[in-house]
Structure formats: C-alpha cells, structure tokens
N, C-alpha and C positions, 0 to 999 in steps of 0.2 A: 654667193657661197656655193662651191660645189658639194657635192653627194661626199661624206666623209661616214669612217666606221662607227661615227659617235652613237649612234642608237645603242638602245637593249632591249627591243622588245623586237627578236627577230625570229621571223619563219622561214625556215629554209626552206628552200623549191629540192625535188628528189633529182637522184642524178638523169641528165638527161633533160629534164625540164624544161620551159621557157615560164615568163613573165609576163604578158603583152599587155600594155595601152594601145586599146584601141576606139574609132569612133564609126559609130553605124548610123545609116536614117531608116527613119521609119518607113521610108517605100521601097526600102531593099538595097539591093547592088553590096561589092564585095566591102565589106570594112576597111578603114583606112588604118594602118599603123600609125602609132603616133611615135613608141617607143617601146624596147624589151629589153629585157635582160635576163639571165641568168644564175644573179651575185642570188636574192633573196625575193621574197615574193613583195608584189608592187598590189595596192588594196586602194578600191574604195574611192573613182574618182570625184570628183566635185567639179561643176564647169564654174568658172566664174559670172556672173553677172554682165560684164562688158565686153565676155566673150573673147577674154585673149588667154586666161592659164587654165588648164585641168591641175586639180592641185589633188594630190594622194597619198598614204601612207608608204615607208617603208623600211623597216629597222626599227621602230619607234618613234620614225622624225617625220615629218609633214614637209611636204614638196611640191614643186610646183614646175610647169612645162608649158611651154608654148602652145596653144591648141590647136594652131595651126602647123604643127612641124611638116616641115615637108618631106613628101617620100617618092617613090619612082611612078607613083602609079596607083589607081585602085585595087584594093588589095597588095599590094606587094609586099613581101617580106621581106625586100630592105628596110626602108622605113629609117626609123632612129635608132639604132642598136644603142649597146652599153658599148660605150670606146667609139662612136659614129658617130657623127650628127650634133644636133641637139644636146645638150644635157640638162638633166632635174638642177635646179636650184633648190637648195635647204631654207626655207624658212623658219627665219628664227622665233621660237617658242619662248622663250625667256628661261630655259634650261630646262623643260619637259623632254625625256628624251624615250620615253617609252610608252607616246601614244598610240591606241590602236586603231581601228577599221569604224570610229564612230565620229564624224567629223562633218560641221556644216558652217555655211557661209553666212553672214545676213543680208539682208537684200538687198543693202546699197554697197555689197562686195566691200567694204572696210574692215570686218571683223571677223574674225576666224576661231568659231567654238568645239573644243575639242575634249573628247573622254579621254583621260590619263590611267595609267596601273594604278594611281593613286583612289582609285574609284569616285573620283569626283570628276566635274568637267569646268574646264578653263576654256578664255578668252582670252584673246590674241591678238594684235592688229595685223590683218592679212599680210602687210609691207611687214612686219617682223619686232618685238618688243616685247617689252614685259608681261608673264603670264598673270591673271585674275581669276581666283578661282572664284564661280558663280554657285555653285552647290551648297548645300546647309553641311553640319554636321550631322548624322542622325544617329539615334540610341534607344537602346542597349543593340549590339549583336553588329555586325556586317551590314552595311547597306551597300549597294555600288550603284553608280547611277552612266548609263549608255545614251549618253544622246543621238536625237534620227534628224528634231525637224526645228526650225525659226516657225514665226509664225510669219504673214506679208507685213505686217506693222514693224516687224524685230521686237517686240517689247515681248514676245514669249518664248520659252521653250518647251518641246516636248520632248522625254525621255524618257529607257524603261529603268523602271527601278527594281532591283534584286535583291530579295533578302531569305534566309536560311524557310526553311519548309521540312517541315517531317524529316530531316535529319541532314537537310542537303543545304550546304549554305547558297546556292544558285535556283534553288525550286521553285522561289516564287516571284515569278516576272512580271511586274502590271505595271500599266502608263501611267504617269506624270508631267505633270507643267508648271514651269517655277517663272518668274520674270527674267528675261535676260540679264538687268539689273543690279539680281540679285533680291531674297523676298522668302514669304515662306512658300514648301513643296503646295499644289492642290492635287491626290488621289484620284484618279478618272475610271480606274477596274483595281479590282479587289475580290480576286480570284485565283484560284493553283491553277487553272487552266494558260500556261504560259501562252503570255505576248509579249509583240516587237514591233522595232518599226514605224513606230508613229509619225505621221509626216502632214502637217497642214496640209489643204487647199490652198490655192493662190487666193481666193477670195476670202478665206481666213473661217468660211463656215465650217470647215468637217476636218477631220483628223482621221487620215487613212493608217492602217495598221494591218499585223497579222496575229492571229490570234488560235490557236487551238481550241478553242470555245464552241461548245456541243461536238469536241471530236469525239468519237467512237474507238479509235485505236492513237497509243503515243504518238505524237509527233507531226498528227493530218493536220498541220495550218493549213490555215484558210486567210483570204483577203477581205478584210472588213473594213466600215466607217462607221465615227460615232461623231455629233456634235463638240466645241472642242469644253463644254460640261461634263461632257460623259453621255446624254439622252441622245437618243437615236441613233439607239445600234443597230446597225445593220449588217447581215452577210452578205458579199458582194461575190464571191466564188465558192461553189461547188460542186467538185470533181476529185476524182482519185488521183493526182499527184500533192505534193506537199506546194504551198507557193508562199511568199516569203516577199519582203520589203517592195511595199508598190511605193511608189513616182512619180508624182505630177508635173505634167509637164506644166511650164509657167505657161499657159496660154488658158491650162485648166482643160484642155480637151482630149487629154490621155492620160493612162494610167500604165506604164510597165514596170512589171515586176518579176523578178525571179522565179523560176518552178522545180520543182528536185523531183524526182524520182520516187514513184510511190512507196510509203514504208517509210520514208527518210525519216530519221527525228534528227531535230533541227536544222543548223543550218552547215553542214561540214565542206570542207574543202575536196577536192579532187572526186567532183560528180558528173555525170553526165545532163546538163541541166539547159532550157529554154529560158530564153527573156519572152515573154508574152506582152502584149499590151492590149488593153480593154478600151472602153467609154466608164468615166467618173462614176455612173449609176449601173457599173458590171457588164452591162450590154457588148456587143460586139468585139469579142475575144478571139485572138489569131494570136499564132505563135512568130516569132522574126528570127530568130537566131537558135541554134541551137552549138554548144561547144563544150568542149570539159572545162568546169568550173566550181561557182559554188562560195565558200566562206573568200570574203573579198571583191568578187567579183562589180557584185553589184547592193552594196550595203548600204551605200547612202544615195542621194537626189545627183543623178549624173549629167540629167537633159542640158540640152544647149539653151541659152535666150532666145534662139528662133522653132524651141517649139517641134523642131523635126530631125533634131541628131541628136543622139547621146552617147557618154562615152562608157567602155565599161573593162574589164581586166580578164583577162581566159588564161590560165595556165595547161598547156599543150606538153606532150611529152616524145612529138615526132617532129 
C-alpha cells in the first residue's frame, strides 16, 4: 500500500520545514538519511527486530520503510525524498486512522501495539489486519492510556495512564502494566508529579521512565528506574536540562534518550534538543547528536538489533 491522505491525525510541519528519517551509530560519523519529506511530520521510529523496516507514524497511519534505504553517501541529503527513492508502505491497522507517536513492537516482530485517539491501545499484526483493543475500560471520568514498552517475554505492557487532576483532564500521568493479552490494569506510581516513558530492560528486571518526581520547578524531568512492581526507585539523572524517554538498547548496555532545554515543560516539538546516551545504572553520560527536534523525535525504542545504530526524526527548517 502506498502513503494515501487517509489519516486524521495530522501535524503539519511550518513552511519551510523538512521531516527526516534518519539513522545514527553510537561512535559518531554524519547520519544516514533514510527518508524526508515535507507533506506532514513523520514521528517515532521503531526498528524492527530482524532489522529490515523502521516503521513510524504519520497522519495517523503507521508505516513502515526499508531500513536500509539507500542514499549517496554519509550524510547526504539526497537520500529518500518524498517523490525519490524508496517509499513508506501503509500498514494496515484494521481501520485505526488516527494513531499517534506511542507505538511498539513485540519481540518476535509479529505484533504491532499502538495508542489510538480512542485513548485506548490496540494490536495489530505487524504484516497488517485486524485491530484488538487490549485496554480495559475505566470509570467514572477520562482515562487515556499511552503506550512506551513490551516487556522481553511480550506477555506485558507498560503504559502512562492519564486521568483529570485538580481541574485538568491530562494532570495526572502515572505508569501502568496491563498483559499484552489483555487482563486487569496493575498501578506502579500514584503521584501529580508527572511521568512517561516507561520502557523494560531487555532482561525484563527494571522499567526505565521519566519522571518529574522531587522536581523543584515545572516540568525538570529527570530519567529514572523502578522494578517492574514499582520497588526500587531510583534517580538515574541530575542535571539542569529537562531529559525525557530513555532506550535500551537490546544488548542492555546503553541508554539514549532525549534532552530539551532547560525550563522546558514537557515534551514539545520544535526545540533545540541532544540525544544523550548513558550506562543502565546513569554512569557515563555524553551527548551524540544535537538537532532541532523534540515531540516525535524520539518517543519510542528506536535502537537497531545490533545494539549500535538507532534511528530517530529531526525537523529542520533550512
């Protein structure tokens, strides 16, 4: 299927703009393009498991791309344009058409679990078919539920859950894990202090997140891990910038995640922002990229199965 206007859940990029897929390693050198455009913004890549699609939002549809597309060169901004090259294949959701930036794979790459506007999250079979909503209902009030992480077995999920706070139907954002399944929610924070993010270990011990939890000013996330009970919380970053959705690489020996700008609250689009990557227990922090970015960019698990590329989205405006 090619790339068609069917979505409705779209972001326009400002005039001027680009869109880019791209793929970076962890010991440097210029990024490879993979793909850009200019129609609407492209969010959120995911590598596959067997290492052939990045697959990512756009319009509200989920899509998927060769991950090796080919381009002229390192760095080069040929690459795959819109109208060039390569093009996104639409995979099919079973008529979800307004999925966002919250979207993961399971780990034998066959299933494809996605947050809808519907505020629930659905399963997919990656090859394309009928959607499964996995979510409960909940009551009285608003609930919306964002998924970040599978667990390595696939029998769990983690997600944040949202619901109304002191007057704001989005104020109160704490982790949950439901069964892939399907099952009831289990609570893991139960706090106003918003979090995000939650993402397994590959070894299935710890669930990495971020959290504003002991911030001093709105909006200072911080990168944390707790057991995936909830016990054994720990802070793994701090410093004066805001940092946001860490990433395990599948080998388990790195952590990258987003950084904004000090002051930020939350996580907004068109900033001037670094991917960082650390060691699982915070140790040894260095910055790898730095580009305008932000909401999209890097919101879900993007690394490659070999542990030393990952992919991620920069919106440029030269």
């Amino acid at each position: 299927m090619t790339l068609t206007a069917a979505g409705t859940n779209i972001r326009p990029l400002a005039p001027g703009q680009r869109a880019r897929l791209l793929v970076a390693d962890i010991d440097g050198g210029a990024p490879r393009l993979v793909y850009e455009t200019t129609d609407s913004a492209l969010e959120a890549p995911n590598w596959t498991p067997d290492g052939r699609w990045l697959v990512f939002n756009q319009d509200g549809l989920l899509l998927r791309i060769a991950a090796e597309a080919p381009d002229d060169g390192p760095g080069s901004a040929a690459g795959s344009r819109a109208g060039a090259g390569p093009r996104p294949e639409v995979i099919d959701t079973g008529g979800i058409t307004d999925a966002n930036n919250d979207h993961v794979l399971s780990p034998d790459g066959g299933t494809l679990y996605l947050s809808a506007g519907d505020g629930h999250i659905h399963a997919v079979p990656l090859a394309g078919g009928p959607a499964r909503r996995v979510t409960n209902e909940r009551r009285p009030g608003p609930f919306r539920h964002f998924l970040h992480g599978v667990s390595p077995d696939g029998r769990t999920l983690a997600y944040v859950g949202v619901e109304p706070y002191g007057g704001d139907e989005w104020g109160y954002r704490n982790i949950f894990t439901l069964p892939a399944g399907g099952g009831p929610d289990t609570r893991l924070t139960d706090s106003p202090a918003p979090a995000d993010g939650p993402e397994f270990s590959p070894d299935g011990e710890w669930i990495y997140f971020n959290s504003e939890h002991g911030a001093t000013a709105p909006g200072h996330a911080q990168i944390f891990r707790m057991r995936p009970d909830g016990s054994g919380l720990t802070r793994l970053t701090s410093d004066e910038r805001v940092n946001w959705f860490p990433h395990l690489s599948p080998d388990g020996r790195h952590v990258l995640y987003i950084s904004f700008p000090p002051g930020t609250e939350g996580h907004p689009a068109d900033r001037d922002v670094v991917l960082r990557l650390m060691d699982p227990d915070g140790a040894g922090r260095r910055d790898i990229l730095a580009f305008p970015g932000g909401q999209g960019s890097l919101n879900v698990n993007s690394w490659a199965p070999d542990s030393r590329r990952f992919a991620y989205v920069d919106y440029p405006t030269s």
